[in-house]
Each structure stands twice: as C-alpha cells, then as structure tokens.
Backbone as CSV, one residue per row, in Angstrom:
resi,resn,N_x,N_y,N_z,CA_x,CA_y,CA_z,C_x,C_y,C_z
1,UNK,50.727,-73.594,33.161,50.552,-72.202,33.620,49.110,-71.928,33.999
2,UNK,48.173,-72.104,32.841,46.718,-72.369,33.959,46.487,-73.128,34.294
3,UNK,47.539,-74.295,34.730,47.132,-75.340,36.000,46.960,-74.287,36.813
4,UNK,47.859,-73.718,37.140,48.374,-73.013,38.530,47.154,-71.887,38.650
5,UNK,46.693,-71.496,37.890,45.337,-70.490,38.215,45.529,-69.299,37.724
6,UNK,46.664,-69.450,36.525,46.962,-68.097,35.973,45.673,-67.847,34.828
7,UNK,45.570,-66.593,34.512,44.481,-66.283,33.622,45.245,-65.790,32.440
8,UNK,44.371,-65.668,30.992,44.521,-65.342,29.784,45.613,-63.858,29.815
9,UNK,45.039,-63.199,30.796,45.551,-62.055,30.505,47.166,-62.224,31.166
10,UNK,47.516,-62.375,32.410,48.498,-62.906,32.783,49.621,-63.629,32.165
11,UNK,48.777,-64.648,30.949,49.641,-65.702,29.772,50.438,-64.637,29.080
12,UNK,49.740,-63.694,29.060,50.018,-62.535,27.567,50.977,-61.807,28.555
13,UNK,50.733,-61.308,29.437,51.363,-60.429,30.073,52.978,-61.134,30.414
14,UNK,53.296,-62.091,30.488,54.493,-63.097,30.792,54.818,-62.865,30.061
15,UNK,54.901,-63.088,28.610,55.602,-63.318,27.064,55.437,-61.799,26.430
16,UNK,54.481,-60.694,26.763,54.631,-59.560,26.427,55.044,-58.225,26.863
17,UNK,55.555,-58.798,28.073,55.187,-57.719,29.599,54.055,-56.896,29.664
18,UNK,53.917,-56.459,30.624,52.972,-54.851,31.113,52.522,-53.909,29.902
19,UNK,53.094,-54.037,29.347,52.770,-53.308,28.105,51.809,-53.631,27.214
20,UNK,51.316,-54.807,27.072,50.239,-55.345,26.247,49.291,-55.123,27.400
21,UNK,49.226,-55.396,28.528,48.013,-55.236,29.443,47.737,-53.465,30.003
22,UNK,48.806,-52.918,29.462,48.047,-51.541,29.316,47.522,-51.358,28.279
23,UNK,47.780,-51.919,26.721,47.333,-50.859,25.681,45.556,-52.482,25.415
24,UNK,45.762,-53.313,26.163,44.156,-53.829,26.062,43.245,-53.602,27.076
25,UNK,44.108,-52.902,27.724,42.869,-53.131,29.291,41.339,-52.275,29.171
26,UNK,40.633,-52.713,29.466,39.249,-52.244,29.435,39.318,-50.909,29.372
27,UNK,39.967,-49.637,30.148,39.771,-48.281,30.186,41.197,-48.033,28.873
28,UNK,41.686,-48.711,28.009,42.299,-48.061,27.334,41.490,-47.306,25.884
29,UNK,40.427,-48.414,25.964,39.577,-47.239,24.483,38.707,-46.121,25.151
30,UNK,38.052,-46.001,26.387,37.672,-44.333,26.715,38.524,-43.698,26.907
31,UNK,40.312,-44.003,26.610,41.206,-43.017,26.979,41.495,-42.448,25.416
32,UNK,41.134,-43.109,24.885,41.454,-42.772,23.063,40.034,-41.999,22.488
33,UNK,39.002,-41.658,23.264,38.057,-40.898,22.850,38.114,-39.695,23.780
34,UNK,38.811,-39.287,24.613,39.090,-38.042,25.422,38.709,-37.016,24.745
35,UNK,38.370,-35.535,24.932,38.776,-34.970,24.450,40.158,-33.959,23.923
36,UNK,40.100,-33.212,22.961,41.033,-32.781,22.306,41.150,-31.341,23.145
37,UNK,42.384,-31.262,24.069,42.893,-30.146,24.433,43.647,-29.628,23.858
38,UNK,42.759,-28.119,24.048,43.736,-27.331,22.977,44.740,-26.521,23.434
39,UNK,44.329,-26.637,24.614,45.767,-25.561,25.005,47.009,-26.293,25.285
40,UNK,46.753,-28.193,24.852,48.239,-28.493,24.958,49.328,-28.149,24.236
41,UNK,48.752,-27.829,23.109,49.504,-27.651,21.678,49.374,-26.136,21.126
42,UNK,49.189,-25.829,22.224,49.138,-23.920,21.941,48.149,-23.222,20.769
43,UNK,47.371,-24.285,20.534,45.912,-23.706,19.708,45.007,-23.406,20.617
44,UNK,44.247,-21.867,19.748,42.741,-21.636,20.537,42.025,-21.650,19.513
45,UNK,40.541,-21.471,19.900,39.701,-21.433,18.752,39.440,-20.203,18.575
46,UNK,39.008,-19.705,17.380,39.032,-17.898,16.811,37.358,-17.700,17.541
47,UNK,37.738,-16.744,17.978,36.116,-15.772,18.382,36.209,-14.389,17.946
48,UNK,34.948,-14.484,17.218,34.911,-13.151,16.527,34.018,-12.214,17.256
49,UNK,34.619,-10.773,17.691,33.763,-9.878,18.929,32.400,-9.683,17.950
50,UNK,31.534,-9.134,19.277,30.299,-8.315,19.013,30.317,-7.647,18.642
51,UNK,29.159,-7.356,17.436,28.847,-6.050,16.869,28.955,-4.799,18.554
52,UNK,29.059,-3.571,18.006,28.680,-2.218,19.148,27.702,-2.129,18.569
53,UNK,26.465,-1.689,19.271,25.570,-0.484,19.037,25.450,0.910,19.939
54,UNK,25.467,1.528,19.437,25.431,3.046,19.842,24.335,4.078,19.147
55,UNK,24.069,5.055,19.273,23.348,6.284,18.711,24.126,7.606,18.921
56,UNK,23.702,8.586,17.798,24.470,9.646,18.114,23.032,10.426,17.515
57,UNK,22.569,11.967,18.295,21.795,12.857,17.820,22.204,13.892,16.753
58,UNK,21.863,14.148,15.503,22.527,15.167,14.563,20.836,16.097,13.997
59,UNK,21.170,17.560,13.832,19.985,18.194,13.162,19.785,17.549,12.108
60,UNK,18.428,18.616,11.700,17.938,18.161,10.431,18.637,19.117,9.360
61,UNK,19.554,19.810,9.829,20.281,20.823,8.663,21.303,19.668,8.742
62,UNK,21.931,19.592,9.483,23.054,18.108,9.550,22.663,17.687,8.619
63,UNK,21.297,16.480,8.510,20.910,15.640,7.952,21.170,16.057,5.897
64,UNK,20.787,16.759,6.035,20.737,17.972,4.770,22.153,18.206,3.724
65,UNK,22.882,18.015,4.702,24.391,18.563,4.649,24.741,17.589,4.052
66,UNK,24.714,16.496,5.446,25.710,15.309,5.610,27.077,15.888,6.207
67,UNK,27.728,15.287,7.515,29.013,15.927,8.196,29.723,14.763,8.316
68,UNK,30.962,14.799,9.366,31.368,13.628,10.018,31.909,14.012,11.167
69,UNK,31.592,13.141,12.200,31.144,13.260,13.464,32.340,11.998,14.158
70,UNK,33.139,12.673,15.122,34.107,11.919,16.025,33.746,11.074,16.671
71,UNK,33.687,9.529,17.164,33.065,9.196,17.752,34.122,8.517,18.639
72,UNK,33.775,7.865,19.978,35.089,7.193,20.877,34.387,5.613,21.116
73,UNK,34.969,4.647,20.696,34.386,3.294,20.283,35.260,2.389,21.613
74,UNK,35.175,1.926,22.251,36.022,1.091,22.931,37.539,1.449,22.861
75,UNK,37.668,2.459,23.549,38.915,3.196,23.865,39.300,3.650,22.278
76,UNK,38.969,3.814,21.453,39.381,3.914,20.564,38.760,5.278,19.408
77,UNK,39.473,6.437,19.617,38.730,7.463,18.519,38.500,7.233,16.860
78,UNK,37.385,7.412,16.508,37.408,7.277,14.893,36.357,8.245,14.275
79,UNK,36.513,8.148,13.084,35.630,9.398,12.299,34.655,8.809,11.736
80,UNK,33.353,9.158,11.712,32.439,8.467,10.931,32.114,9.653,10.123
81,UNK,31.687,9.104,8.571,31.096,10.433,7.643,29.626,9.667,7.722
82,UNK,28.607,11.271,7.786,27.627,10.540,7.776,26.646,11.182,6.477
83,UNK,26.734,10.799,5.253,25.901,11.201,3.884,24.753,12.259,4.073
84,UNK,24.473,12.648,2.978,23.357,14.084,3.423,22.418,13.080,2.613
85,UNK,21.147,13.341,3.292,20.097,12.739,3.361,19.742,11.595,4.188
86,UNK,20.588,11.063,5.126,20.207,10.077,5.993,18.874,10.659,7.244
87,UNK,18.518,9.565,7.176,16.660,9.338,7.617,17.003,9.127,9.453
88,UNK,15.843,9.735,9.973,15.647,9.088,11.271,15.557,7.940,11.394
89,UNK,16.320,7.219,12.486,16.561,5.607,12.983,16.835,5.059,11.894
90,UNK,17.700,5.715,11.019,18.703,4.865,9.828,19.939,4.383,10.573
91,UNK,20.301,3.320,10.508,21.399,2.451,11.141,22.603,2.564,10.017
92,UNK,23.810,2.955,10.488,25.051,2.547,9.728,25.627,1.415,10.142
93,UNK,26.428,0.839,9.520,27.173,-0.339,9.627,29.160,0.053,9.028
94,UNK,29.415,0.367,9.842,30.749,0.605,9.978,31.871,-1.306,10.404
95,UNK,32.046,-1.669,9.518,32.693,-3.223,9.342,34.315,-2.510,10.306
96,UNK,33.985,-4.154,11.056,35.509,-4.254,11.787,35.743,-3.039,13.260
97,UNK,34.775,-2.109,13.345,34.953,-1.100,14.632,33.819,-1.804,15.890
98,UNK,33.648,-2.611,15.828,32.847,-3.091,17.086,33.722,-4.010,18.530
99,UNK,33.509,-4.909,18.930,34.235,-5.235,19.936,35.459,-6.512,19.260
100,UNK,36.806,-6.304,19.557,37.837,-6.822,19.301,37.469,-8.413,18.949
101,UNK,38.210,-8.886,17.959,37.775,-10.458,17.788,39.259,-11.316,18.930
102,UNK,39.257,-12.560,19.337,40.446,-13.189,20.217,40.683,-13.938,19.248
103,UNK,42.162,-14.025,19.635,42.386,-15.328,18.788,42.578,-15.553,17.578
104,UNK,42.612,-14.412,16.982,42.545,-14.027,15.758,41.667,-13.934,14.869
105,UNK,39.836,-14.090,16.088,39.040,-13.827,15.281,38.410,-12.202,14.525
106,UNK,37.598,-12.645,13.873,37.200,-11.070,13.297,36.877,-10.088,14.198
107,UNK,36.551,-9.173,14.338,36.491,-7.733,14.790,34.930,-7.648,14.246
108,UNK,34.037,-7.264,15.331,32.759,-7.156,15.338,32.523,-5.759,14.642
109,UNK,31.247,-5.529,14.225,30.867,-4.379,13.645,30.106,-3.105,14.442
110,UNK,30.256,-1.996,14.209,29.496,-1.133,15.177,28.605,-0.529,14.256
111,UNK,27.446,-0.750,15.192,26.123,-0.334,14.286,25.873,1.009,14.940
112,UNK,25.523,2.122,14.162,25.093,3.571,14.198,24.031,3.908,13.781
113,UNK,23.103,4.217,14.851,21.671,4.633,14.778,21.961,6.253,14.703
114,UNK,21.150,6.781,13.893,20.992,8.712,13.406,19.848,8.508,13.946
115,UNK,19.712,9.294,14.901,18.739,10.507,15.348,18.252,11.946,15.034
116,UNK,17.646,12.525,13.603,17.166,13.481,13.514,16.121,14.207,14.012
117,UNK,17.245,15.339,14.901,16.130,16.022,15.375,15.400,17.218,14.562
118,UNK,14.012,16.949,14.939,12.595,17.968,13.917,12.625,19.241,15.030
119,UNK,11.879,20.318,14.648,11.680,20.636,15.239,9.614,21.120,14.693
120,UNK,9.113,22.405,14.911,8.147,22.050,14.409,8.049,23.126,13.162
121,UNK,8.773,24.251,12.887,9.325,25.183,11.954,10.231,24.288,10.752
122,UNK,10.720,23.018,11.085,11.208,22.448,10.177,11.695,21.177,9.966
123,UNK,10.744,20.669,9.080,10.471,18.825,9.131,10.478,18.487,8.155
124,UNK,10.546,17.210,7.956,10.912,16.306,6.469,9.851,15.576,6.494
125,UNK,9.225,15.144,5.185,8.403,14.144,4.651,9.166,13.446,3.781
126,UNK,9.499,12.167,3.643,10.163,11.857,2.698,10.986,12.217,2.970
127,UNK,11.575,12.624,1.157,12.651,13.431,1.041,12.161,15.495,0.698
128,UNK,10.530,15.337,1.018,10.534,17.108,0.944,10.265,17.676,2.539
129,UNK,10.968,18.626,2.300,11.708,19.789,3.496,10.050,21.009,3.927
130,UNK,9.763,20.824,4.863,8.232,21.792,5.160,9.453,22.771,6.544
131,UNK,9.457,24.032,5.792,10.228,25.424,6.777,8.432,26.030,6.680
132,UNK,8.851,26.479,7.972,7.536,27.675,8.463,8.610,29.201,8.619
133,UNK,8.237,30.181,8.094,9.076,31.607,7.909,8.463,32.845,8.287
134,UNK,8.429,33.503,9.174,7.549,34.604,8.864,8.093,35.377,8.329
135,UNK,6.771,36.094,8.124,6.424,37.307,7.186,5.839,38.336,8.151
136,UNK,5.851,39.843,7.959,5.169,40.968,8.769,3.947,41.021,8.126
137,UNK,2.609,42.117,8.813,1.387,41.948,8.393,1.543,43.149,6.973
138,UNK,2.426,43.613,6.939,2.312,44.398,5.780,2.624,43.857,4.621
139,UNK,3.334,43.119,4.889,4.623,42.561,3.570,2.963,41.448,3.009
140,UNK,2.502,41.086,4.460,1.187,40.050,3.848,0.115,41.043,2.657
141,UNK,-0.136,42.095,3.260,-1.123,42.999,2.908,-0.862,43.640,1.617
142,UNK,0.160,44.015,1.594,0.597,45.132,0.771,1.414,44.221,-1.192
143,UNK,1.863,43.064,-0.134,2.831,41.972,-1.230,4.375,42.806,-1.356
144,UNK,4.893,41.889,-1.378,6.463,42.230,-1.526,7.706,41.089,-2.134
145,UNK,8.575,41.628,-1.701,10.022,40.399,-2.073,10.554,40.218,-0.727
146,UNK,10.688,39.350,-0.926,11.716,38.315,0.824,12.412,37.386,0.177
147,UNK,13.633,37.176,1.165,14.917,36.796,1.055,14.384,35.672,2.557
148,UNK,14.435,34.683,1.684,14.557,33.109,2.932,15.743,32.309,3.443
149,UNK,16.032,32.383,4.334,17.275,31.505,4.454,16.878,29.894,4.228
150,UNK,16.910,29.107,3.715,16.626,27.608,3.768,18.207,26.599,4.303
151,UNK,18.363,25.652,3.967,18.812,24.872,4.321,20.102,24.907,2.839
152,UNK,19.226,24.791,1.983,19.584,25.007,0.383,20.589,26.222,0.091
153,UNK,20.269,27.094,1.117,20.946,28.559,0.602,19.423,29.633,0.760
154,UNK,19.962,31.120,0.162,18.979,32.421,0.661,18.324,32.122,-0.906
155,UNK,16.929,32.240,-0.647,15.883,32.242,-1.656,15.154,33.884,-2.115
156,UNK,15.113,34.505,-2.984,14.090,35.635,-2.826,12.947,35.156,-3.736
157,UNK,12.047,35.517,-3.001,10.587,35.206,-3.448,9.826,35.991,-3.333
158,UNK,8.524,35.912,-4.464,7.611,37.128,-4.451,6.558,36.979,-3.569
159,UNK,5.876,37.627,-2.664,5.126,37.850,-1.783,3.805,38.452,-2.717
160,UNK,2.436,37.789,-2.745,1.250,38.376,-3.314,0.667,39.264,-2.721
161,UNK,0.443,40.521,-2.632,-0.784,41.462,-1.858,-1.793,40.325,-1.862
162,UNK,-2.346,40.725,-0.555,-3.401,39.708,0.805,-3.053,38.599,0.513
163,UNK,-1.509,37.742,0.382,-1.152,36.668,1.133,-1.947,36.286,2.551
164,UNK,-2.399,34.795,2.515,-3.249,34.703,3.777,-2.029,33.764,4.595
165,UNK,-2.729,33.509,5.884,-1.455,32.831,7.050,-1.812,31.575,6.884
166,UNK,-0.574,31.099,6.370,-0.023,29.601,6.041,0.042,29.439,4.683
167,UNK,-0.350,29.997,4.078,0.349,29.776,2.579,1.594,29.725,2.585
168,UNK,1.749,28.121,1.358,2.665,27.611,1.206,3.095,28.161,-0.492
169,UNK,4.706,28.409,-0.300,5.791,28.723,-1.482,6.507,27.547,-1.694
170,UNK,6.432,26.986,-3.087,6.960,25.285,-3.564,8.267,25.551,-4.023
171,UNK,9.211,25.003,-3.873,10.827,25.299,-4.621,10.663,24.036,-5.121
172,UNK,11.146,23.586,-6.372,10.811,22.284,-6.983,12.479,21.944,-6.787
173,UNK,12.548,21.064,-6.313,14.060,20.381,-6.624,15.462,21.235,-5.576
174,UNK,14.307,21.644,-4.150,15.394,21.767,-2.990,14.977,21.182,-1.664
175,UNK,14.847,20.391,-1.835,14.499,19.771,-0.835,15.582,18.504,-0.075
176,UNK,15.363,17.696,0.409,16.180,16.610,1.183,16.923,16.346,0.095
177,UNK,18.711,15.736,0.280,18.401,14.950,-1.061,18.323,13.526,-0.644
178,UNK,18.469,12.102,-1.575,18.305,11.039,-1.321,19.820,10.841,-1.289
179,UNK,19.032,10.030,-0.085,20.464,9.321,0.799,21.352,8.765,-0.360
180,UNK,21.066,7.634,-1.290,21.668,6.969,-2.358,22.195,7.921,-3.380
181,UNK,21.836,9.083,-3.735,22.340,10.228,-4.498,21.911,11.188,-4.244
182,UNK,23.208,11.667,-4.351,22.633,13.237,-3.455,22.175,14.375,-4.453
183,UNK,22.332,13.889,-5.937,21.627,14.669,-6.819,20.203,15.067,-6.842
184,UNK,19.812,13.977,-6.359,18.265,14.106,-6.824,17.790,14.437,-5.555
185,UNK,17.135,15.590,-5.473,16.205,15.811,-4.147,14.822,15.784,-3.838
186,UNK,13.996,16.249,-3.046,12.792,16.114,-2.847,12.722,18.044,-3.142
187,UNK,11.056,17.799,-3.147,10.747,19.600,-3.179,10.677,20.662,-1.614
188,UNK,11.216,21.946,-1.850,10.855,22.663,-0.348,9.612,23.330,-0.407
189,UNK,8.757,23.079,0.791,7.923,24.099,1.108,8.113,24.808,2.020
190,UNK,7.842,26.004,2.171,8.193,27.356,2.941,6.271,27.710,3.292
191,UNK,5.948,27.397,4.522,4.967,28.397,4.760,4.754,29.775,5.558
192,UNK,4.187,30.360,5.317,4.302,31.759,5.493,3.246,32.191,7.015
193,UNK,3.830,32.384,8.086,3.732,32.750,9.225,3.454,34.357,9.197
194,UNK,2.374,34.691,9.447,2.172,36.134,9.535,2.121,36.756,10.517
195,UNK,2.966,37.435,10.989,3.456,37.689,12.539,3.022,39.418,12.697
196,UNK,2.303,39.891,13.857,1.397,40.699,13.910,2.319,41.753,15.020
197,UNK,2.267,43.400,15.562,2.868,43.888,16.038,2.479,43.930,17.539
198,UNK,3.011,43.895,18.173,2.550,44.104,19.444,1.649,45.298,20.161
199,UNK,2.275,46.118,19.502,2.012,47.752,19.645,1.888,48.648,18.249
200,UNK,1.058,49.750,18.192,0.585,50.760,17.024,1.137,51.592,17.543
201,UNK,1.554,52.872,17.115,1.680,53.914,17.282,0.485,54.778,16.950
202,UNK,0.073,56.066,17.235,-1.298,56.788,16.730,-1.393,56.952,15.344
203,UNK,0.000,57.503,14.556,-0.493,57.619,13.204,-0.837,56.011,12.648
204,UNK,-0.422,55.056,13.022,-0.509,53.606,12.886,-2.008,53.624,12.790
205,UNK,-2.456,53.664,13.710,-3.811,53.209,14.338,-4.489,53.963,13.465
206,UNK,-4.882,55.407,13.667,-5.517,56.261,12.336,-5.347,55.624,10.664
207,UNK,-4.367,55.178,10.358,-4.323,54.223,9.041,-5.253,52.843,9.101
208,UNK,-4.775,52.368,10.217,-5.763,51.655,10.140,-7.213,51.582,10.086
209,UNK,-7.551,52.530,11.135,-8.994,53.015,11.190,-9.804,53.720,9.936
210,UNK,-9.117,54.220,8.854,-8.754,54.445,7.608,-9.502,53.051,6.622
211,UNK,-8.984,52.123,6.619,-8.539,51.213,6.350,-9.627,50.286,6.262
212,UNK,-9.775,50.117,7.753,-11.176,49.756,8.299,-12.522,49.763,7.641
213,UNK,-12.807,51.908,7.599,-13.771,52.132,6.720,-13.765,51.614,5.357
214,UNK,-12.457,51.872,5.017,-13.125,51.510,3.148,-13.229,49.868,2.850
215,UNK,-13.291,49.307,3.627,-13.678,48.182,3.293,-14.349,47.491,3.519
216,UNK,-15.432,48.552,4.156,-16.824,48.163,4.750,-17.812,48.614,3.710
C-alpha cells in the first residue's frame, strides 16, 4: 500500500474510514477551542442596569419637616419620603429604582440629590436655623411681646426697651433636627430687623421732636 504512494494518513483512513481523518486533521483542535455560544442553548449573561441620577429642589421649611415627594423614574411613578433634616447636596440611595437589569440581572439604583433652597431671612448652619423677623421702631424703643412664626411653630417672646437692629433671640433646642434622629435638634436664632415708617403724621412728628429734646 505504500509501495503505491499511499500515505500514513490514507492507511488509517482505508481501515477507519473518513471519520478518523476528520476527528485528527490539523483544524480539528482549533475547532474544540471555539468559542462558547450562548445563544445556542438559550442562555444570556445577566446585566445589571445603571444606577439613575436625578435632583429634585425642596425648601428649607421642607427640609425641617421632612415630606415625600412623587417622582417619575423611567416611565415609572414612585414616592420617595424624604427625612426632616436632610442637608444640601445630600444624596439618597433608593435600591432597585434605577435603570432595569436584562436577563435577569439586578435593577440599578437611583441616586437623589436634595437641593435646599436658603434664602437670606432664613438659613441653616449645621443643624441651627438663623430667621431674620421684623420688629416696628416702637416695639424696638418702647420693648414689648411678639408672637414669631418659626418653622418649629408661633413663639412669643419678650422684646427689651432700646432693643438695637440685629439682635439676636436664642431658642435652645428648635432648631434643624438631625437627619439620623429627629429628636435631637440644633438651636434657633431669630434676629430682629427693625423696620422704620415711611411716613409721620404731625402729632407723630411733634412726639418725636419731643423726644429728640430730652435726650439731648
């Protein structure tokens, strides 16, 4: 048989057929390192979606409160509660509301940035609360009782004869509370804005002019 000029592989192939010279032939081991398709066998691999990020703007009485606020997430409405005392550019983390997982992977998270808005009558340090309130020039002059609205609820407080403009009134223990418990708060200050009339009337003016003298 190799008189005739047959080769090794040929010998085998006679006594084994075609079949042994497919499963040795040179390209049969890069056919056994292929890769693994998965969509022959109806497997995918799990992908788990992206976190969302978003922002939403809430006051600083909001902040104070704590509310919960509707939000619309990828076609999808949901409620977020948002704690009293949460801070400017405090991020929530709401698990599983972010972009859909395939495949049966997880469900991404949507992250929630708070935006508290200040204004300049009423701002947070910390956790203590600074309200600016006015007062009339008499109530400064003369001293009196006032009723404050705060954040906390209506305060009455005593007013000193010749209160000066910007004096500050301390409430110990009404202020922000902390985000982690809402028991414990920071302190309020209230300063006192002394707001002047536009116009006298004559007997006005004669009091004053009054007024004037004796305290020269």
């Amino acid at each position: 048989f190799f008189n005739q000029g047959g080769s090794m592989s040929d010998f085998f192939d006679k006594i084994f057929g075609q079949t042994y010279s497919k499963q040795a032939s040179p390209n049969s081991g890069r056919s056994k390192k292929s890769h693994y398709d998965q969509s022959t066998f109806g497997f995918e691999e799990k992908i788990n979606g992206k976190d969302y990020q978003t922002e939403i703007n809430i006051s600083i009485s909001d902040a104070f409160t704590g509310l919960k606020k509707r939000l619309k997430v990828n076609d999808e409405s949901i409620e977020i509660a948002i704690k009293p005392g949460i801070k400017d550019n405090q991020t929530m983390k709401i698990s599983g509301k972010g972009y859909k997982g395939k495949f049966g992977g997880k469900n991404g998270n949507l992250l929630l940035t708070i935006k508290v808005n200040e204004s300049e009558n009423e701002k947070r340090v910390n956790n203590d609360l600074y309200l600016v309130r006015d007062i009339s020039i008499y109530e400064a002059l003369l001293g009196s009782e006032k009723t404050f609205d705060t954040f906390a609820g209506k305060f009455n407080l005593k007013i000193a004869p010749g209160t000066q403009q910007g004096k500050q009134l301390k409430l110990k223990d009404q202020g922000m509370p902390l985000y982690t418990d809402k028991k414990i708060r920071g302190d309020l200050f209230i300063k006192l804005n002394i707001t002047m009339p536009e116009t006298f009337n004559e007997k006005q003016k004669e009091l004053l002019q009054e007024i004037k003298k004796l305290t020269k």
